[in-house]
Predicted model as a PDB file, atoms N, CA, C, CB and O in Angstrom, pLDDT in the B-factor column:
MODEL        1                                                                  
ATOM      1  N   UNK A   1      55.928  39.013  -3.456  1.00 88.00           N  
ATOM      2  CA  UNK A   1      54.605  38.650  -2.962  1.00 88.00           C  
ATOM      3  C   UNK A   1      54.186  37.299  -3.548  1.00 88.00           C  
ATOM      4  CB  UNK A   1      53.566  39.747  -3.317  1.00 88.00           C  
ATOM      5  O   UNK A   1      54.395  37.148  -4.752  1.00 88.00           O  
ATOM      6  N   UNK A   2      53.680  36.397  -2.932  1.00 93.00           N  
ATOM      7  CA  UNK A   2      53.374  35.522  -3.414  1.00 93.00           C  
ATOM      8  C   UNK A   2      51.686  35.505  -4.349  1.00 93.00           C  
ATOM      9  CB  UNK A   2      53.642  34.727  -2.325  1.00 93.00           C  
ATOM     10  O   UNK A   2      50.784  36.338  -4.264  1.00 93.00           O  
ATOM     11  N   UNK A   3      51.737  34.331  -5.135  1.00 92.00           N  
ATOM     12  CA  UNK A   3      50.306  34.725  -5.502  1.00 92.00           C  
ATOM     13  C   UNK A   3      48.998  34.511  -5.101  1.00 92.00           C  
ATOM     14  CB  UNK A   3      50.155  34.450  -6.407  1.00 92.00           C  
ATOM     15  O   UNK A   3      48.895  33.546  -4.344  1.00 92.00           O  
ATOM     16  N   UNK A   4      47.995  35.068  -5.347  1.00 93.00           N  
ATOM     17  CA  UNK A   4      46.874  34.970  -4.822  1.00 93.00           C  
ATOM     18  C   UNK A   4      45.604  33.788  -5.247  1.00 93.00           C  
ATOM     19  CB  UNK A   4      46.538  36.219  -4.993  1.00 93.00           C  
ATOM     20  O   UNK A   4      45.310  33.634  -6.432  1.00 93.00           O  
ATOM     21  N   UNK A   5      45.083  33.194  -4.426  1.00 94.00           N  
ATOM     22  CA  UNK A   5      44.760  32.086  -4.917  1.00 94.00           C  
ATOM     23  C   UNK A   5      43.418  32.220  -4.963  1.00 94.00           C  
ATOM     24  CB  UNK A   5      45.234  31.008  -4.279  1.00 94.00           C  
ATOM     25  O   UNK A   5      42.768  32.845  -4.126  1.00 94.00           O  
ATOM     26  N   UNK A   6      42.785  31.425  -6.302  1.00 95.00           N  
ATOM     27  CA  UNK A   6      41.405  31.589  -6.485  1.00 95.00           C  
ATOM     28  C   UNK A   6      40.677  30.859  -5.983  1.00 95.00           C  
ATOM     29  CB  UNK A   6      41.044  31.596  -7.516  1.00 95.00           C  
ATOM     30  O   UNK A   6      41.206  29.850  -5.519  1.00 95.00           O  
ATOM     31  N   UNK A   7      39.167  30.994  -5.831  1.00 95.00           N  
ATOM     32  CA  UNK A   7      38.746  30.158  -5.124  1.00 95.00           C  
ATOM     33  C   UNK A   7      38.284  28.825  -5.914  1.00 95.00           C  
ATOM     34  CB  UNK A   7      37.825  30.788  -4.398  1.00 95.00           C  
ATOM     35  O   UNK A   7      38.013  28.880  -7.114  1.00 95.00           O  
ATOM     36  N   UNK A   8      38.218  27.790  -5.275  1.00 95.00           N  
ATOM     37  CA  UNK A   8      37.911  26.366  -6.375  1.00 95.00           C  
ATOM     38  C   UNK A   8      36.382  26.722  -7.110  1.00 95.00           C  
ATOM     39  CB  UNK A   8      37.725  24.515  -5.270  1.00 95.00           C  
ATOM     40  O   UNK A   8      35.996  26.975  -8.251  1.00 95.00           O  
ATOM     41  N   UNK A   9      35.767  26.587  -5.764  1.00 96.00           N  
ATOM     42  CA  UNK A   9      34.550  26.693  -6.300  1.00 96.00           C  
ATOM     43  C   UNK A   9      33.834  27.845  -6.993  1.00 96.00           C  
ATOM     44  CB  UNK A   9      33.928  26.398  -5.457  1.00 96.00           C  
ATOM     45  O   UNK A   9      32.708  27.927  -7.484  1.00 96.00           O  
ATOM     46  N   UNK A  10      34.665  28.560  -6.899  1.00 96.00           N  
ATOM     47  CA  UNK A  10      34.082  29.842  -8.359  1.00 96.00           C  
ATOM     48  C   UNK A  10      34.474  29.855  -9.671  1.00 96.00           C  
ATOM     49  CB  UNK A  10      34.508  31.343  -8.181  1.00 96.00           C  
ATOM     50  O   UNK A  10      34.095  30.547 -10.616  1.00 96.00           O  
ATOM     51  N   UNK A  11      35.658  28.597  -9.548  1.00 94.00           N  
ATOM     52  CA  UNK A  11      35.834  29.090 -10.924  1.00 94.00           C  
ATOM     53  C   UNK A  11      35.247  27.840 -11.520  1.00 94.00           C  
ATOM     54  CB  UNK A  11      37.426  29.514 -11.423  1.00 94.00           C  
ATOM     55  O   UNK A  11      35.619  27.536 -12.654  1.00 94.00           O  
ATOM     56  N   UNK A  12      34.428  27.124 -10.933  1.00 95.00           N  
ATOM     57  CA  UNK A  12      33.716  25.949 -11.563  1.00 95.00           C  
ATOM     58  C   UNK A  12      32.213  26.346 -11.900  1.00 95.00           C  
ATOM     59  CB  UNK A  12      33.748  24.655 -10.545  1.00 95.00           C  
ATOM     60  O   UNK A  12      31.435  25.791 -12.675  1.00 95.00           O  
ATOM     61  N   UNK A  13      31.972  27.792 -10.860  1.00 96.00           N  
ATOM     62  CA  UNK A  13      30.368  28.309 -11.298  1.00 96.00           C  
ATOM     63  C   UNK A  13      30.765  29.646 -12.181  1.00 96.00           C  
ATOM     64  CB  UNK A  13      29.167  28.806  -9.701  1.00 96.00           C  
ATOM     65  O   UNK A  13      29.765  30.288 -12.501  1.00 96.00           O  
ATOM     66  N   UNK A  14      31.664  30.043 -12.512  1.00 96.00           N  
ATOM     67  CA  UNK A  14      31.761  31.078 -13.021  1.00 96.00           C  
ATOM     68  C   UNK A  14      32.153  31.538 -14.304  1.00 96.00           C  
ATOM     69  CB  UNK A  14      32.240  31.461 -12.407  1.00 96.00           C  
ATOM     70  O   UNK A  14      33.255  31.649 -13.767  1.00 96.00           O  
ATOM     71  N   UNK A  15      32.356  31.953 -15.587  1.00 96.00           N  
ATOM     72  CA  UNK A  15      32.764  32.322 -16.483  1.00 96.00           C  
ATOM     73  C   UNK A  15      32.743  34.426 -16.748  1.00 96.00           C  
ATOM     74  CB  UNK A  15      31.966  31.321 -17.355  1.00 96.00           C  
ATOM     75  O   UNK A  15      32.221  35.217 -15.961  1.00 96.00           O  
ATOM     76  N   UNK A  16      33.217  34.664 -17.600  1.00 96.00           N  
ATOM     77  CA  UNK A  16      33.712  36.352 -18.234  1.00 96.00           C  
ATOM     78  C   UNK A  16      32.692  36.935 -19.098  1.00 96.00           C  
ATOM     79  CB  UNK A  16      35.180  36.370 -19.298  1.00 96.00           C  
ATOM     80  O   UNK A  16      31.875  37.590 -18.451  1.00 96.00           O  
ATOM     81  N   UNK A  17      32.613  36.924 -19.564  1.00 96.00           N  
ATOM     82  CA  UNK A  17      31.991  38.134 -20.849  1.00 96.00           C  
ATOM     83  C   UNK A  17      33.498  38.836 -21.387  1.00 96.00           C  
ATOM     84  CB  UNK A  17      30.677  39.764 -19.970  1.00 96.00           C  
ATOM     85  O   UNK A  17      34.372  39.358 -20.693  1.00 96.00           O  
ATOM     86  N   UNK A  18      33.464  38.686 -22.548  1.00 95.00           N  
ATOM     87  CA  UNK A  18      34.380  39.861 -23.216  1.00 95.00           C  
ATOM     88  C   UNK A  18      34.855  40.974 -22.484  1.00 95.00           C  
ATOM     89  CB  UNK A  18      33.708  40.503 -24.261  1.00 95.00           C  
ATOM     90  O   UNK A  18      36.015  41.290 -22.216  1.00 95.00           O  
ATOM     91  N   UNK A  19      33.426  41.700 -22.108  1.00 94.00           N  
ATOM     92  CA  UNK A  19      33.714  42.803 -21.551  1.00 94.00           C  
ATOM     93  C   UNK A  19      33.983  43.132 -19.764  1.00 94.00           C  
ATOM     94  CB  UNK A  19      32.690  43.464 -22.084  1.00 94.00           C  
ATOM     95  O   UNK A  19      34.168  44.102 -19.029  1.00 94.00           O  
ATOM     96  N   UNK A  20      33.849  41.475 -19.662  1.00 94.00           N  
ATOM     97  CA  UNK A  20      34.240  42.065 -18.091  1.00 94.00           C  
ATOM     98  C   UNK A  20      32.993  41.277 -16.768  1.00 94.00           C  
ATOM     99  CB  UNK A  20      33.959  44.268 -18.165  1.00 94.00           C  
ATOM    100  O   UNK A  20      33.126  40.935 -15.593  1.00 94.00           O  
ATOM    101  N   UNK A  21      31.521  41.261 -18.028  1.00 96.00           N  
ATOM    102  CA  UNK A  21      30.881  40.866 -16.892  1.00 96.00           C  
ATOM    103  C   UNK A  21      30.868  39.224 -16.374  1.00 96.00           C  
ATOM    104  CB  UNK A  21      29.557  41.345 -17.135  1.00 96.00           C  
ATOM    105  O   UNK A  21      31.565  38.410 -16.979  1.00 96.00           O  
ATOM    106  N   UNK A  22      29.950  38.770 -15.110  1.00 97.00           N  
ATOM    107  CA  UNK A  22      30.324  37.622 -15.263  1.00 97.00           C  
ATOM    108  C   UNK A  22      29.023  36.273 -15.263  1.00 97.00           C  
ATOM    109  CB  UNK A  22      31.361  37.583 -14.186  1.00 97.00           C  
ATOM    110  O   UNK A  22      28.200  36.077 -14.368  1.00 97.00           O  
ATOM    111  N   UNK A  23      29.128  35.759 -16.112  1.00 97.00           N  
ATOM    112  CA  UNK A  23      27.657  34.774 -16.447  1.00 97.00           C  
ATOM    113  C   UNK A  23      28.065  33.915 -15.340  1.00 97.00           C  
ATOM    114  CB  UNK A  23      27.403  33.810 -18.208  1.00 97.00           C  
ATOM    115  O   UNK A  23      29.112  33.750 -14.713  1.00 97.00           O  
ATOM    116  N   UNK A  24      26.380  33.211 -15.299  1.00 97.00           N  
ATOM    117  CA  UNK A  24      26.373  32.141 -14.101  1.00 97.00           C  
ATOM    118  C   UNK A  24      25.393  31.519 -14.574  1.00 97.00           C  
ATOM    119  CB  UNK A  24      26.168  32.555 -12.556  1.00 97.00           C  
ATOM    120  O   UNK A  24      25.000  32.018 -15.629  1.00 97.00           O  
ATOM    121  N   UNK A  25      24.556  30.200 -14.070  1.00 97.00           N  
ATOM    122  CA  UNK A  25      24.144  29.545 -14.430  1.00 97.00           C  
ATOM    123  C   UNK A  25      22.535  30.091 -13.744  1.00 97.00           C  
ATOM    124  CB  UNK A  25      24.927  28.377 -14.260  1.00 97.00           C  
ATOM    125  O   UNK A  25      22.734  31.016 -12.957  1.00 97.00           O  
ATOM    126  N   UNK A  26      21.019  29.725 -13.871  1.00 97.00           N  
ATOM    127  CA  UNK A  26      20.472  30.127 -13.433  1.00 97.00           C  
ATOM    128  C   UNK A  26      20.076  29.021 -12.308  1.00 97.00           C  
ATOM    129  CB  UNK A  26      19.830  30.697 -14.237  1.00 97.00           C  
ATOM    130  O   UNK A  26      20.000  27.807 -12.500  1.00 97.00           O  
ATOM    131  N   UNK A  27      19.786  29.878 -10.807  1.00 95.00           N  
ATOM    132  CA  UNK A  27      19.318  28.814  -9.622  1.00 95.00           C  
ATOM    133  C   UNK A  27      18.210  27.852 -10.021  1.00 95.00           C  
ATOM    134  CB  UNK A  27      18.741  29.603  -8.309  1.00 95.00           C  
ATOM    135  O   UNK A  27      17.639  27.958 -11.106  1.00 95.00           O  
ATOM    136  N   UNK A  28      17.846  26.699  -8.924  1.00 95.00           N  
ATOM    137  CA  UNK A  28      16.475  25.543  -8.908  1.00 95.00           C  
ATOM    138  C   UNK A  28      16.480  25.231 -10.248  1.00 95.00           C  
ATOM    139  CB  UNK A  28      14.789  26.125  -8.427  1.00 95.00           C  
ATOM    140  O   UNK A  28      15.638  25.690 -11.020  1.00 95.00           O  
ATOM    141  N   UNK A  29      17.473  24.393 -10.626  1.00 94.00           N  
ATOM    142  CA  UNK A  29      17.407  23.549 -12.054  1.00 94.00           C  
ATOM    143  C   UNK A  29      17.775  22.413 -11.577  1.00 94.00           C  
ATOM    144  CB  UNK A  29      18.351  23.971 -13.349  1.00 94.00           C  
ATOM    145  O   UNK A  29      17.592  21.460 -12.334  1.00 94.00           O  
ATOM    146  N   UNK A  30      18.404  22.115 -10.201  1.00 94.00           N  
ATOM    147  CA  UNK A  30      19.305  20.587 -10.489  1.00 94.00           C  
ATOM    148  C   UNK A  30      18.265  19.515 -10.173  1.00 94.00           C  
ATOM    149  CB  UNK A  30      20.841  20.291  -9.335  1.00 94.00           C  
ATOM    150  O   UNK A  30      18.341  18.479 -10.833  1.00 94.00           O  
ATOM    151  N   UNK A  31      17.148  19.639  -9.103  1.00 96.00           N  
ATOM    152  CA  UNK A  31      16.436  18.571  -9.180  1.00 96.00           C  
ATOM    153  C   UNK A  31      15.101  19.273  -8.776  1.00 96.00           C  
ATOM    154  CB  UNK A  31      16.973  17.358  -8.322  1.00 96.00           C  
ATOM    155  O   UNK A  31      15.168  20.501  -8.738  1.00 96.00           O  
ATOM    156  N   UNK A  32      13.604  18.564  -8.390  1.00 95.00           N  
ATOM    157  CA  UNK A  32      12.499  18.874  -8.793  1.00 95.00           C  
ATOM    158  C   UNK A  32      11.765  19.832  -9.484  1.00 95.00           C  
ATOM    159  CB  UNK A  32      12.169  18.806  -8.166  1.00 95.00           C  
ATOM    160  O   UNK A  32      10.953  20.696  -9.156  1.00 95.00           O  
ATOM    161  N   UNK A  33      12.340  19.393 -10.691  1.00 95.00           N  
ATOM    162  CA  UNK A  33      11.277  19.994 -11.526  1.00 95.00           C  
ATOM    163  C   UNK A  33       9.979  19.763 -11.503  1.00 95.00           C  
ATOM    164  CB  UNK A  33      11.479  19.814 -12.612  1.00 95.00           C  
ATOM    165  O   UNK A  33       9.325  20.683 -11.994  1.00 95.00           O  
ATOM    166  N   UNK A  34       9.316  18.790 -11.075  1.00 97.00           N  
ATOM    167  CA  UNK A  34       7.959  18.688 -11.581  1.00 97.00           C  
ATOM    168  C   UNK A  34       6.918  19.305 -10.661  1.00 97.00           C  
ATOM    169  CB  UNK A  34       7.624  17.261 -11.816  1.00 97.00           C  
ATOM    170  O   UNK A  34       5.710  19.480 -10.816  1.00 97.00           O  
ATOM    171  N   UNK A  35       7.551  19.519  -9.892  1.00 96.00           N  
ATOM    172  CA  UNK A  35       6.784  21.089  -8.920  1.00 96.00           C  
ATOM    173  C   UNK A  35       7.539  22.284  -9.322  1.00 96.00           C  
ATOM    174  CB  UNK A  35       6.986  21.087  -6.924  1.00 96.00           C  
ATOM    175  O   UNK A  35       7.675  23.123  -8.432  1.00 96.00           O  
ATOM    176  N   UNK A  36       7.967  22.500 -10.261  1.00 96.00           N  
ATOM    177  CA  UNK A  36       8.136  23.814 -10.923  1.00 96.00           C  
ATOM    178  C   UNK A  36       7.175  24.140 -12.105  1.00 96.00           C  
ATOM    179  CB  UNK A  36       9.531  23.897 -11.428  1.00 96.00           C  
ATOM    180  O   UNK A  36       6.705  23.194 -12.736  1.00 96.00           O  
ATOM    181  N   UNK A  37       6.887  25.285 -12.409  1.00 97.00           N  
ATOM    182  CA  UNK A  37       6.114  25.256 -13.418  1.00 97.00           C  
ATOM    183  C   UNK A  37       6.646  25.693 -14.733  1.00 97.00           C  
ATOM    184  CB  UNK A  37       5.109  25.909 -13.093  1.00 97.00           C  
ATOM    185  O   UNK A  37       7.484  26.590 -14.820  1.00 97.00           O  
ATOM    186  N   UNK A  38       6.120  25.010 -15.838  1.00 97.00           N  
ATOM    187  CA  UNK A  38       7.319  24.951 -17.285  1.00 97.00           C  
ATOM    188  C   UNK A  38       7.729  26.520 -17.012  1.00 97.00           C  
ATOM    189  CB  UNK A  38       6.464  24.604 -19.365  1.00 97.00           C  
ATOM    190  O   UNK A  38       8.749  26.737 -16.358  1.00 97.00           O  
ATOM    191  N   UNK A  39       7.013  27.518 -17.466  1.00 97.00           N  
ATOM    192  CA  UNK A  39       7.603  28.853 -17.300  1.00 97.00           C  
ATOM    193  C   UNK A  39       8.760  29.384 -16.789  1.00 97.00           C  
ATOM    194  CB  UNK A  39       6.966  29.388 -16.763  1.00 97.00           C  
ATOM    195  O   UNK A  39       9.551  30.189 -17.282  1.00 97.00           O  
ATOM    196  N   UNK A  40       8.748  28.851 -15.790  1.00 97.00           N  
ATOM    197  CA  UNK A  40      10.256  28.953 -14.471  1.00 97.00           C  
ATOM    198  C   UNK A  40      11.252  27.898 -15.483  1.00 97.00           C  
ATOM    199  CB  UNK A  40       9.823  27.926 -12.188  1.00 97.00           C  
ATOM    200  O   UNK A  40      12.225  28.505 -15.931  1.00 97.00           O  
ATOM    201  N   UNK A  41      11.187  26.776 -15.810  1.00 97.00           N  
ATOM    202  CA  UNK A  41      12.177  25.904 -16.031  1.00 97.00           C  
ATOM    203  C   UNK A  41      12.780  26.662 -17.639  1.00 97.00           C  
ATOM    204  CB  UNK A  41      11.498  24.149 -16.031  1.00 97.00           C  
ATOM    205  O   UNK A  41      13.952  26.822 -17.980  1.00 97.00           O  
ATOM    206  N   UNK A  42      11.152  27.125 -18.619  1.00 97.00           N  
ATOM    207  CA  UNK A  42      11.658  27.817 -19.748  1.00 97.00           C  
ATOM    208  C   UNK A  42      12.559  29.012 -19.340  1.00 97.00           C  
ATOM    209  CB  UNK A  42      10.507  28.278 -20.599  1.00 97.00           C  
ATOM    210  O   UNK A  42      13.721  29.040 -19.745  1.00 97.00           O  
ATOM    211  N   UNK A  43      12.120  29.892 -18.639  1.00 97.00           N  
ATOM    212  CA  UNK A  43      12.696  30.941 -18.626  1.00 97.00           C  
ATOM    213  C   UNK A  43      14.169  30.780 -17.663  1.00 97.00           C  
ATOM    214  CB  UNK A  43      11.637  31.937 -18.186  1.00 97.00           C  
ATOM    215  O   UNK A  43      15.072  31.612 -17.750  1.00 97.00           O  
ATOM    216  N   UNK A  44      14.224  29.845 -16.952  1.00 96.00           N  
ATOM    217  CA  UNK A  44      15.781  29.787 -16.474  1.00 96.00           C  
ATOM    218  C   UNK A  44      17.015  28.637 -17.096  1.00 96.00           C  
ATOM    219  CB  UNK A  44      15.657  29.468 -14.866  1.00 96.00           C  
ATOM    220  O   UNK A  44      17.984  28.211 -16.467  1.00 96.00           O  
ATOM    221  N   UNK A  45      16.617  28.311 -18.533  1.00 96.00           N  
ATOM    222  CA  UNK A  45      17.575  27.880 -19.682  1.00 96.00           C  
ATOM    223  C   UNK A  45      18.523  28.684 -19.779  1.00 96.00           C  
ATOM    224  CB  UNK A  45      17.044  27.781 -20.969  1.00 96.00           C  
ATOM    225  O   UNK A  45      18.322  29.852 -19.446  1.00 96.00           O  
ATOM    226  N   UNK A  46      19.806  28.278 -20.260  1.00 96.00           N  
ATOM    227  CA  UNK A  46      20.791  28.761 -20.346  1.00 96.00           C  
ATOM    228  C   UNK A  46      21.656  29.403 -19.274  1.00 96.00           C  
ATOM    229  CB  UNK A  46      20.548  29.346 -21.099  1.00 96.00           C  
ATOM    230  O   UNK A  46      21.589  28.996 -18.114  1.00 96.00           O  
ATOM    231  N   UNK A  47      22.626  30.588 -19.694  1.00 97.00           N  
ATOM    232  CA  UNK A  47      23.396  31.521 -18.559  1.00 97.00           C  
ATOM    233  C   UNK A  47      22.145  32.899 -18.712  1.00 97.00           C  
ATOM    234  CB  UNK A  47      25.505  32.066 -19.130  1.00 97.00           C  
ATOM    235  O   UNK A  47      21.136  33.154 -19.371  1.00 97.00           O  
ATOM    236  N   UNK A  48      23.220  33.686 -17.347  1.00 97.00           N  
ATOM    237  CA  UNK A  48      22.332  34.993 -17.141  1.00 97.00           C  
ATOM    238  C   UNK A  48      23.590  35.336 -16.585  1.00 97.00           C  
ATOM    239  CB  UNK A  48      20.765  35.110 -16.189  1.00 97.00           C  
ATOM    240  O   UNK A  48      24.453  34.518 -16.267  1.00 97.00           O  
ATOM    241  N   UNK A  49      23.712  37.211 -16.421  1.00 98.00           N  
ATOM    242  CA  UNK A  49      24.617  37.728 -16.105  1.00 98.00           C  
ATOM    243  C   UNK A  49      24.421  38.327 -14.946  1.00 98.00           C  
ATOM    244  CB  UNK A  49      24.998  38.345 -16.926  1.00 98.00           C  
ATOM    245  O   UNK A  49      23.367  38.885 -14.642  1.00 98.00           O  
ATOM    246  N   UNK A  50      25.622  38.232 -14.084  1.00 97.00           N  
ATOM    247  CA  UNK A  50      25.181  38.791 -12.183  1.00 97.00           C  
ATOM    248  C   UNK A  50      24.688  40.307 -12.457  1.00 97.00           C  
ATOM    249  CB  UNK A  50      26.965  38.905 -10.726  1.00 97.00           C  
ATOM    250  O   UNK A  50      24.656  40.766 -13.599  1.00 97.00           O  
ATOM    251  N   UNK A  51      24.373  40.918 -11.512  1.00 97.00           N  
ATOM    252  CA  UNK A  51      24.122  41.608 -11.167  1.00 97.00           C  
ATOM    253  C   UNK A  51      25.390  42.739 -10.562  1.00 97.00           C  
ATOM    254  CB  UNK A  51      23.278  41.044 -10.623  1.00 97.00           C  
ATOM    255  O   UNK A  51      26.228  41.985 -10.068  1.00 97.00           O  
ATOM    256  N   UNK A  52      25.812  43.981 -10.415  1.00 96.00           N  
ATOM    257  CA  UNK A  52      26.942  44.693 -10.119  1.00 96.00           C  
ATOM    258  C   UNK A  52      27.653  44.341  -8.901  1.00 96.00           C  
ATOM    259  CB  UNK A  52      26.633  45.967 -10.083  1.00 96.00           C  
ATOM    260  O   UNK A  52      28.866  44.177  -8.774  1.00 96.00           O  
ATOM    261  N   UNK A  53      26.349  44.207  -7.642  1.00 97.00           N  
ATOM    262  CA  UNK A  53      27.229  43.943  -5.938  1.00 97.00           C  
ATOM    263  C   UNK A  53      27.370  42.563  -6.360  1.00 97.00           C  
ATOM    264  CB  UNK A  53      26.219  44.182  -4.057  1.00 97.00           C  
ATOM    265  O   UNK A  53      28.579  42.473  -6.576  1.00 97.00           O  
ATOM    266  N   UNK A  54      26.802  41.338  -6.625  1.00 97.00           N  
ATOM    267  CA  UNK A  54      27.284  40.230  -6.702  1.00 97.00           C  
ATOM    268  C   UNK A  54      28.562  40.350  -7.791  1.00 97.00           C  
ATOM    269  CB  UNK A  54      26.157  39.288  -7.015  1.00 97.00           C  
ATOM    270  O   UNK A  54      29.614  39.967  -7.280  1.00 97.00           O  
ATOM    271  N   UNK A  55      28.654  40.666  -8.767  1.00 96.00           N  
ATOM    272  CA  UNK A  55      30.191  40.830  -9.610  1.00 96.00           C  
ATOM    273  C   UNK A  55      31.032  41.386  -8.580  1.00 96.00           C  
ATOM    274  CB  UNK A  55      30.239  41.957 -11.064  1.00 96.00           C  
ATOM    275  O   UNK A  55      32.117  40.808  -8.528  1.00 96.00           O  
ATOM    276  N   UNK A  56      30.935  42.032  -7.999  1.00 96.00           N  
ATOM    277  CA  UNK A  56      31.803  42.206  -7.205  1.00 96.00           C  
ATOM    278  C   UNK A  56      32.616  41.239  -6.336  1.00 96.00           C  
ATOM    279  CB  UNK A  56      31.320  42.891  -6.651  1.00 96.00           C  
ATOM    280  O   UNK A  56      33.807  40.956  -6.472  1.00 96.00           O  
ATOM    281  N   UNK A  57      31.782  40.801  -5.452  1.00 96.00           N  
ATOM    282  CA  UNK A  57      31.877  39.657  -4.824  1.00 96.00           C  
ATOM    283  C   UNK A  57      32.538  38.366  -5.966  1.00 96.00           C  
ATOM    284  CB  UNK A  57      30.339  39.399  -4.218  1.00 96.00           C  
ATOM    285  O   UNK A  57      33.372  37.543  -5.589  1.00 96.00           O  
ATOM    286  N   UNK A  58      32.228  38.390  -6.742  1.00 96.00           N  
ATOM    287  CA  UNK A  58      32.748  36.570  -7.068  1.00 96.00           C  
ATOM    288  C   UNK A  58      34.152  37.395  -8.262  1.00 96.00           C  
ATOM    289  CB  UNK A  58      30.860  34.995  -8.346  1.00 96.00           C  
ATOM    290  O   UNK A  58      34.925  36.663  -8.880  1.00 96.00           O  
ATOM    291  N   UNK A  59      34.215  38.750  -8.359  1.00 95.00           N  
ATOM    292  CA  UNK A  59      35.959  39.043  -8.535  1.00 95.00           C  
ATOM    293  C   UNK A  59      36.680  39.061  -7.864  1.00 95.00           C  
ATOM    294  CB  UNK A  59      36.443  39.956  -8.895  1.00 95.00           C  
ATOM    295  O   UNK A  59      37.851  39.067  -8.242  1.00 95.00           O  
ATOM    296  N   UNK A  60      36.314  39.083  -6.357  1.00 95.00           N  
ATOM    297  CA  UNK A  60      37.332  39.338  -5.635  1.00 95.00           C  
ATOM    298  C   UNK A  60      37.702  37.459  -5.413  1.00 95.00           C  
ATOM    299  CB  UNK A  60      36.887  40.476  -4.174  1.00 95.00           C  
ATOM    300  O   UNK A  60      38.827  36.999  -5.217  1.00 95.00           O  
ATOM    301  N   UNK A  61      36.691  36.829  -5.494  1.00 95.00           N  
ATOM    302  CA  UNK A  61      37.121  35.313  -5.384  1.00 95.00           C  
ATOM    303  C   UNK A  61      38.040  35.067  -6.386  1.00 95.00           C  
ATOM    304  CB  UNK A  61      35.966  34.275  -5.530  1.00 95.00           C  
ATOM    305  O   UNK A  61      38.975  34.320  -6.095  1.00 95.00           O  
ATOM    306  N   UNK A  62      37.968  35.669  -7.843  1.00 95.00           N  
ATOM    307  CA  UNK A  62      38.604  34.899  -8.863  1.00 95.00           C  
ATOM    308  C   UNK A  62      39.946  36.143  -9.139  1.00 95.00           C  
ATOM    309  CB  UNK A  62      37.376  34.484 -10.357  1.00 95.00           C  
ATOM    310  O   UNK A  62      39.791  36.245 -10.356  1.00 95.00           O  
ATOM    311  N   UNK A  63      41.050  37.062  -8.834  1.00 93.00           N  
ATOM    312  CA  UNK A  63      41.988  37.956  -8.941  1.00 93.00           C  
ATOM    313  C   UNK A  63      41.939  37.870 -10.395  1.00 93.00           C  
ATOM    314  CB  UNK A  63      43.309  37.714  -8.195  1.00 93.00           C  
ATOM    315  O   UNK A  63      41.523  38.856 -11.003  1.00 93.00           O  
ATOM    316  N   UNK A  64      42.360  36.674 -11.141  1.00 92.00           N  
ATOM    317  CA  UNK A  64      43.532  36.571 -12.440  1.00 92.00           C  
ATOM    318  C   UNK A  64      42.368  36.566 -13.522  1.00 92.00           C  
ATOM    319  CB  UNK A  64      44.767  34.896 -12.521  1.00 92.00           C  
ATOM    320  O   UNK A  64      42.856  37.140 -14.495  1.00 92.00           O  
ATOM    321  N   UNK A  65      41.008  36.177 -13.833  1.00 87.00           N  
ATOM    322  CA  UNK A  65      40.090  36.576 -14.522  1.00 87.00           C  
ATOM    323  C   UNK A  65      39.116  37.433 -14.912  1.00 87.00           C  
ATOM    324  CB  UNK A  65      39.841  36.156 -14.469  1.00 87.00           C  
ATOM    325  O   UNK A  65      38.001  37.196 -15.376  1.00 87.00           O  
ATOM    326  N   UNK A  66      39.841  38.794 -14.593  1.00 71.00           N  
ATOM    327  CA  UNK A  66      39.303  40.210 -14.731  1.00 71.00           C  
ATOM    328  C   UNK A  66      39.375  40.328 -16.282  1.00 71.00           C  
ATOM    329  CB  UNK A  66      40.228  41.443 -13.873  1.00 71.00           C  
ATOM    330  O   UNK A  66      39.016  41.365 -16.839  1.00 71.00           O  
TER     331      UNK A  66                                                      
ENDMDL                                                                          
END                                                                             
C-alpha cells in the first residue's frame, strides 16, 4: 500500500498534546483588532484545544500524528 498523505495545510495549523488531543490557534487575531474589544483579543492569546467532532476531522487529515 502506498502511503497516505497529509494534508499541507493542517499540519501548519495543527499541533498534539501528549495525550492525543489537538491544539490550534484561536480564530479573528490576524487583522482588525481595533474593532475588537480587549476582552476578545485577551481572552483569545495563546493555543486552545478542539473540541471531539472537530479532532476528529483534522486526524483524519493528519494519519501519522496520532
Amino acid at each position: 500500500m502506498p502511503k497516505m498523505k497529509t494534508k499541507s495545510a493542517a499540519k501548519k495549523r495543527f499541533k498534539f498534546t501528549a495525550s492525543g488531543k489537538v491544539k490550534v490557534g484561536h480564530a479573528g487575531k490576524r487583522h482588525g483588532m481595533i474593532k475588537r474589544s480587549t476582552k476578545f483579543i485577551r481572552d483569545t492569546a495563546g493555543t486552545m484545544v478542539l473540541c471531539d467532532a472537530d479532532e476528529k476531522i483534522v486526524k483524519k487529515y493528519m494519519p501519522y500524528n496520532r
